[in-house]
Structures are given as C-alpha cells and as structure tokens.
N, C-alpha and C positions, 0 to 999 in steps of 0.2 A: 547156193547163196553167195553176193559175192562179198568181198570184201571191205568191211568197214573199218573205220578210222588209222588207225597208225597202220594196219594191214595193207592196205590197198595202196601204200607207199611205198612198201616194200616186200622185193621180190627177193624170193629163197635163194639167191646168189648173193643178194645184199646179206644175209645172216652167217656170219661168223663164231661159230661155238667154240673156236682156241686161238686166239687172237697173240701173234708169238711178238709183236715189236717191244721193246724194251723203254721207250719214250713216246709221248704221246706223240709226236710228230711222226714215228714208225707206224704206231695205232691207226693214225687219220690215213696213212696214206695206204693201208693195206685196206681198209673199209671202205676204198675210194677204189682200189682195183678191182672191189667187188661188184660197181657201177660198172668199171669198164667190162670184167668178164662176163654180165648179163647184157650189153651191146648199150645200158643207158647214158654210156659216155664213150668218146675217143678217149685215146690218149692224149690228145693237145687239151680237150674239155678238162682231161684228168688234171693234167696240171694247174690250170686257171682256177681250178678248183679248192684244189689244194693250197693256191696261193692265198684267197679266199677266206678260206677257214685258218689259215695261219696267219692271218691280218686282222681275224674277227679274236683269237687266240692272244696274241698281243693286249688286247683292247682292255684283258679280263680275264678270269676263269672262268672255262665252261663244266668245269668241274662243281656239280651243283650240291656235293653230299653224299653220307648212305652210300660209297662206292661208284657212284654215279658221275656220270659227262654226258653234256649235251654239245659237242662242238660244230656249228654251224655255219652256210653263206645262208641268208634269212634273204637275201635282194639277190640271189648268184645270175650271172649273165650266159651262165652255160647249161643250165637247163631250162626245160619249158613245164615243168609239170616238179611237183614235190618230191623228192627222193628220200629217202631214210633206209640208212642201215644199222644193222645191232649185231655187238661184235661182244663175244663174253674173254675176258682175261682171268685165265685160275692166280695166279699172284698176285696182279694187280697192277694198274701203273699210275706214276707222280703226273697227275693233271693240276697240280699244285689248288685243289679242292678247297672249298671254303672248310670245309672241317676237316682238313689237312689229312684224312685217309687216302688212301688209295683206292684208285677207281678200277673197278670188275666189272663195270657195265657201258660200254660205251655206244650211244645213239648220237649216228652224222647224219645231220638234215642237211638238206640241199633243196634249195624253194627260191622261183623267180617270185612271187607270191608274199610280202609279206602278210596277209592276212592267216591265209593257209599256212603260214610259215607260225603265224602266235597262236592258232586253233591248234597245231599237230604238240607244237613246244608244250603246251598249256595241258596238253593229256599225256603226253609222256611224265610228263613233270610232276602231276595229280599221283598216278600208279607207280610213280618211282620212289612216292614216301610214302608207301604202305612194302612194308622191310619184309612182310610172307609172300606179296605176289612178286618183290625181287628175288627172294632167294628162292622160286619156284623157277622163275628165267632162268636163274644162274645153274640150275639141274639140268636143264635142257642140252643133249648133247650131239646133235645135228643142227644142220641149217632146217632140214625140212620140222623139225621140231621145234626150234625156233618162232618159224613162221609159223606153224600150226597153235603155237602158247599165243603167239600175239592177235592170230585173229580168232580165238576162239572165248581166251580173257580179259582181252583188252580191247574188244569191240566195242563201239558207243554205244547207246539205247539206242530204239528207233525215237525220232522226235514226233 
C-alpha cells in the first residue's frame, strides 16, 4: 500500500528520533542534512533552504504549542516536490512557542507548492493537538519507526 498523507513526504532518512542541537537554528539545520543524506537536496539546495526557513523564522514562531514546531519555506525555490522531516528532542528546545514550552517535536516542511504546502501544515497541525497520538511519536525510537507511526497513524481516509 503506498504511502499516504504526511508519509509519502517523507522518507526514513528525513526521521530523526534524537535530535542533539541546542537552538532551534541547530534543529533546522540537522533535519535539513537529513534531505541532503537521502540525495533530496545538495548541499548548495541545503543552504538556500535553510536561509528560507530562517526568514520564514524571523517573520514569526513556528513553534505552534503542546511541544510542537512547524518551521517551514511554504514557496521554497529548491525543491520540486513537498519534503517533510520529523525530528524528536528528549529535552527539548526554545522555538520561542506560542505557549512558551519547549518544543520535542519538530516537523520541517519544505514545498514549492503552496497549496500542498497548507493541505500537509493543516494535518500535521490537526494530529499535533491530540497530546496521546504526540506522546505516542515522542516513544518512537528509530527513524524506521518513526516512519512506520506516521504512515500507519497518520494516514488520511481514503476520499
């Protein structure tokens, strides 16, 4: 069966189960070598990317609550197809959060796409405020497990 919704965006190099940076700007950019070590970016991509999302960062918090971040390029110029990765932090780190916790959970979208870009935001977003299917993510302690929770829980219906 193949992958649906947030799954099919992301590929078990993208999945992070100990995510060691100490600022969110270390976070972004280790979830961003996880694009490059699965071949979905260079390194030149990498950085444009990361400039990106550290200009979208500025704008706002993508620190959305409940431990949670979603920092995103929604229009990025260096990819062609939606990316997403999920990277889990046991401490936590200052995404400077609407509800001023610390985030454990961080999902980087990467979308030339903005439509596919507010369909992916919009379901992450939905299952990241139900606090048992996060702290079922936050157990998860591979990449392939990772990926195995997100498309087995977090698949759409069929329509």
């Amino acid at each position: 069966m193949p992958a649906t919704g947030i799954a099919q965006h992301c590929n078990e190099k993208h999945c992070l189960p100990k995510l060691k940076g100490e600022t969110k700007e270390e976070v972004i950019s280790e979830l961003i070598d996880g694009f490059v070590k699965s071949g979905a970016l260079d390194e030149d991509q990498a950085a444009e990317l990361f400039g990106e999302v550290l200009a979208r960062e500025e704008e706002g918090t993508t620190g959305i609550g409940k431990g949670v971040a979603m920092p995103h390029a929604r229009t990025s110029n260096v990819v062609d197809e939606t990316l997403i990765a999920v990277g889990l932090h046991e401490e936590g780190v200052d995404f400077e959060a609407t509800d001023g916790a610390p985030v454990h959970v961080v999902f980087l979208i990467a979308s030339s796409d903005p439509d596919e870009y507010l369909r992916v935001a919009g379901r992450i977003a939905r299952v990241a405020r139900d606090d048992i299917e996060m702290r079922a993510l936050q157990r998860q302690t591979t990449a392939r497990k990772i990926r195995s929770f997100l498309e087995e829980s977090w698949a759409e219906p069929a329509r």
